[in-house]
N, C-alpha and C positions, 0 to 999 in steps of 0.2 A: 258323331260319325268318325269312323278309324281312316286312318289317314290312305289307308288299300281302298278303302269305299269309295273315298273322294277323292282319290285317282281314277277308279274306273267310273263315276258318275264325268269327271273331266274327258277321259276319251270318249263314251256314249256322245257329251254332248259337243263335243269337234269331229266327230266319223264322218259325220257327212260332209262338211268343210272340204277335209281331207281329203277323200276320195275326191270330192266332186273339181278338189285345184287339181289331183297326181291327174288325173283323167285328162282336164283340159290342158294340162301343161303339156301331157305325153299325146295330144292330137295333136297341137301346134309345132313339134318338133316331128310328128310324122308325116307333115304337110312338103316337109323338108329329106327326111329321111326315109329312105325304101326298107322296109323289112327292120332288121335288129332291134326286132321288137325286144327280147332278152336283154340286149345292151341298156334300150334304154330305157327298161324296166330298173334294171340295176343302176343303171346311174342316177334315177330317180329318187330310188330307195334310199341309196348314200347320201343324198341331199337332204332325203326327208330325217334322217338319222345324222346329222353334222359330220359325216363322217367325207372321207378323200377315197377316187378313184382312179387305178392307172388301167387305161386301156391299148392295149396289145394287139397289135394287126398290120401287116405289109401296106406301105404307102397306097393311095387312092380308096380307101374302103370308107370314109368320111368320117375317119375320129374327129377332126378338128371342126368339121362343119356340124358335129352333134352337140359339140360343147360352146361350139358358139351361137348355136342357136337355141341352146338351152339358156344361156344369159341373154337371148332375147324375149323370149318366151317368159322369163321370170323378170323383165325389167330390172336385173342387178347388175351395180357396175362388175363389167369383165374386162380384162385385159388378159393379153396374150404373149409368152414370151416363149421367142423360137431360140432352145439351147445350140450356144457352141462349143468348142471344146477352147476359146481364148475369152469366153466369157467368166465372169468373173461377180462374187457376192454381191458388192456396190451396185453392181449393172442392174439386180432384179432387188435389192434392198430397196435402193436409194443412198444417197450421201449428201455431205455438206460442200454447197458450193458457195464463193465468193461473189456477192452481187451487189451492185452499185444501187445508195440508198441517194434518194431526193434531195436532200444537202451536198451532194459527190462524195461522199463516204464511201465507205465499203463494211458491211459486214455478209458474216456466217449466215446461209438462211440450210435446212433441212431441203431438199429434192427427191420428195419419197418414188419408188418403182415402182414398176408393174408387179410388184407381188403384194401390195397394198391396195387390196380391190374385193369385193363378196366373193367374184366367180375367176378364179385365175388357171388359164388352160397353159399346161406346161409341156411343149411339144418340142417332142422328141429328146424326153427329160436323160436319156442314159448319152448323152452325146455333152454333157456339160461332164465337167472335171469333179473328181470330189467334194474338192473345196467348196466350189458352187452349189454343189448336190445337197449337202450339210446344211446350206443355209434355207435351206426351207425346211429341214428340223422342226426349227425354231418355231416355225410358223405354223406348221402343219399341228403340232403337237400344242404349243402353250400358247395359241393364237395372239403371239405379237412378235413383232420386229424390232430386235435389239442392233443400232449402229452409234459405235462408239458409247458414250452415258445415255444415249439417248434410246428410251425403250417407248414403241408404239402399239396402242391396243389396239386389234384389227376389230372392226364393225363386222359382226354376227348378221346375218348367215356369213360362213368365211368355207370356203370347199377348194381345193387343186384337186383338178383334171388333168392328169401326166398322160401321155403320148409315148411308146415307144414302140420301133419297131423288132421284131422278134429273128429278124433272117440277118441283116446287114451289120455284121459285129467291129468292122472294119474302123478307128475312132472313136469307138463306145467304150464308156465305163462303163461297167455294170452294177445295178443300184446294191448297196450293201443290203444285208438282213436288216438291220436295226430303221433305214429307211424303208422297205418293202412292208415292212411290219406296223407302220405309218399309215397305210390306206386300207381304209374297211375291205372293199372289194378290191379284185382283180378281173375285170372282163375281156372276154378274149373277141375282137370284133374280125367274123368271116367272110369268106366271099358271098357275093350273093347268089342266089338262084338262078336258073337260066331265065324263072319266070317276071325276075326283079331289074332284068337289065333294062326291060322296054320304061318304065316308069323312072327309071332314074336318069334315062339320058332324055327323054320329055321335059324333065323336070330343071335339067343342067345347062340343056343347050337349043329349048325352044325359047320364042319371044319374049313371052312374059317373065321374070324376074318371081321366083317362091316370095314371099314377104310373109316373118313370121312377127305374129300383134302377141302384145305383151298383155297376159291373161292371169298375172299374181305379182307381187313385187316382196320386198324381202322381210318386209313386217310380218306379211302371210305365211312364210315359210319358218319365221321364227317361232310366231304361234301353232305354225303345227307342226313344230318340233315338240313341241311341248306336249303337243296330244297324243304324239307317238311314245314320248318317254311316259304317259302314264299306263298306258295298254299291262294289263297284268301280267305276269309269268308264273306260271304255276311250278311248282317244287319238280314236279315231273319232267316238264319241258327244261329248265335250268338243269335239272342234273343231267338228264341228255347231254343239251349243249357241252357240258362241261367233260362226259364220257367222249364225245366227238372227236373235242380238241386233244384230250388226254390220247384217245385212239390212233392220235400222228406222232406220238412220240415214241420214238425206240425205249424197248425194255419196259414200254406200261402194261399194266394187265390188258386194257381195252385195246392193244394194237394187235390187227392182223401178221402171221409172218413176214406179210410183204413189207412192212414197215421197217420189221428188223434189218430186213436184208439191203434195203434199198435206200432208206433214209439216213441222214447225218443230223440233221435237228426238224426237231417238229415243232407246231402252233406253241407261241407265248399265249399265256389269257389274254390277250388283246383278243385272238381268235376268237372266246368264247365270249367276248361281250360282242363282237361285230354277229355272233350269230345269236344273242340276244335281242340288237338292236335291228337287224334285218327283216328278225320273226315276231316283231312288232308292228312294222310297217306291213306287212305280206298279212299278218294277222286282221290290221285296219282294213285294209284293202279288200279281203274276203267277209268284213263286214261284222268279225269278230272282235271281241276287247280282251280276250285273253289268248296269249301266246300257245300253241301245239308243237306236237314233235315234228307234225308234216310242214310247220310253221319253221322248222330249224332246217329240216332236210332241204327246203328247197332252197336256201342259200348258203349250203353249206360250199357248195361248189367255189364262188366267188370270194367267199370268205377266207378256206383255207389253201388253197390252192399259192399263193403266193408264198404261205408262211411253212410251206414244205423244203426244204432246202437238200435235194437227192445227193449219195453220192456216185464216186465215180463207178460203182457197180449199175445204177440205176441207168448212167449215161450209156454204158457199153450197150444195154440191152436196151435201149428205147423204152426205159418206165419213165411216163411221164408224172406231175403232180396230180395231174385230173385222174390220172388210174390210181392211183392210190390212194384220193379221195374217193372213189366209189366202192376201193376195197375196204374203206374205214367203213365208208355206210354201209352195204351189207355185212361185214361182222358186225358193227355193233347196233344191237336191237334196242328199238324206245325200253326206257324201264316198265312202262304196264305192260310189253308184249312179250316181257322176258321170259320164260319159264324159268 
């Protein structure tokens, strides 16, 4: 058996698994959450694909209550760290403190952070200083935590959840490229409907108390990490993706005008493996073992939208990343629909 075959015999036979945890992971968090169903479709998808998500949305919209109920829902440890701008690496590392041993000694022990946890929600991550910012690099990217000689391997599933808000610039850094380019997705969390405000304030500020039961824990999601990584991709759908990402860079063949005119850098290939690794899960989920283009289109949104970086011509005129993600998608056509 070639090792493609027994890949896809591997996802065939974890599909149902799969689906059957994303499903109840994502009732047990709706039990909690009104609507965003997209958001937390997407945050899902990230988890199920090891990757990091920053979500985007004016205070009260329940970013922090989705990420914390999504570590309850998956029984992994989460911890929560609320950025300030006089916080500082040690703070969400850890360090070494001086502690009195049973003889009256003293030595060094290790004091690891809250960024040593499966599920760490990073709120209101653009209000921490650079320096701070940098240090989940480290984390995010080579899943360990380096302080002083001492380097720690973070226990798999390992995911940040960043928080920021989009209007309030007042004491914010703003995250560099090289970090933004860190997290698979980008989701944008909205107001809700008029039709969504009766069940959320039911839900907030009537007697009974939501309680979300832990319905997978992180052994489960490591193994169907694994089912997701074997889902096949066909030469058609990868070169897509790969046209996609090429399509947000100024001066590529695949880019629309609007790219030239508006853009100043476009998708690194991170882009095209997050839109690999998305239209794998999206692929499980519809019940398929091999990746599609309509499999890459529908996260493309999430995926590139952060790693558009406009300039100041884009600013003057209100082009956003999201429109010029949909002008990459309609210029550029799947390769079998190409004439």
């Amino acid at each position: 058996m070639t090792d493609s075959n027994a890949a896809a015999e591997r996802a065939r036979a974890g599909a149902g698994e799969f689906t059957e945890v994303f499903n109840r992971v994502k009732a047990q968090v709706g039990r909690l959450i009104v609507g965003q169903e997209e958001v937390i479709d997407g945050v899902l998808t990230a988890l199920m694909c090891g990757g990091h998500v920053l979500l985007e949305g004016v205070p009260g919209l329940g970013k922090t209550m989705l990420v914390k109920s999504l570590g309850e829902a998956l029984n992994l440890n989460f911890s929560r760290i609320q950025f300030t701008p006089d916080m500082m690496p040690a703070d969400i590392q850890g360090t070494m403190v001086l502690t009195e041993t049973e003889g009256g000694g003293h030595e060094l022990t290790f004091q690891q952070g809250p960024l040593i946890a499966n599920l760490v929600l990073a709120d209101e991550i653009n209000r921490a200083t650079p320096k701070t910012q940098s240090a989940l690099l480290e984390a995010m990217q080579e899943r360990q935590v380096t302080v002083g000689r001492r380097t720690i391997r973070l226990d798999e599933p390992y995911s940040v959840m960043a928080t920021q808000n989009p209007v309030e610039q007042e004491g914010t850094y703003p995250l560099p490229e090289a970090q933004l380019d860190r997290f698979l997705f980008k989701q944008i969390v909205s107001y809700p409907g008029e039709e969504e405000y009766a069940p959320i304030l039911e839900r907030t500020t009537g007697e009974q108390d939501v309680v979300i039961e832990p319905v997978a824990d992180a052994e489960t999601i490591v193994r169907l990490r694994a089912v997701a990584r074997a889902v096949a991709v066909p030469e058609v759908a990868q070169r897509y993706a790969v046209q996609l990402v090429m399509g947000t860079q100024p001066n590529s063949d695949y880019a629309p005008d609007s790219i030239g005119a508006y853009v100043a850098l476009g998708s690194s290939p991170r882009g095209a493996q997050g839109l690999i690794l998305g239209g794998k899960v999206r692929a499980l989920l519809a019940g398929r073992f091999s990746v599609s283009t309509d499999d890459i289109r529908s996260v493309a949104l999430p995926v590139l939208r952060h790693r558009i970086l406009v300039n100041f011509h884009a600013q003057a005129n209100r082009v956003t990343p999201d429109l010029l993600v949909d002008d990459v998608l309609q210029s550029v056509e799947p390769p079998h629909t190409a004439s």
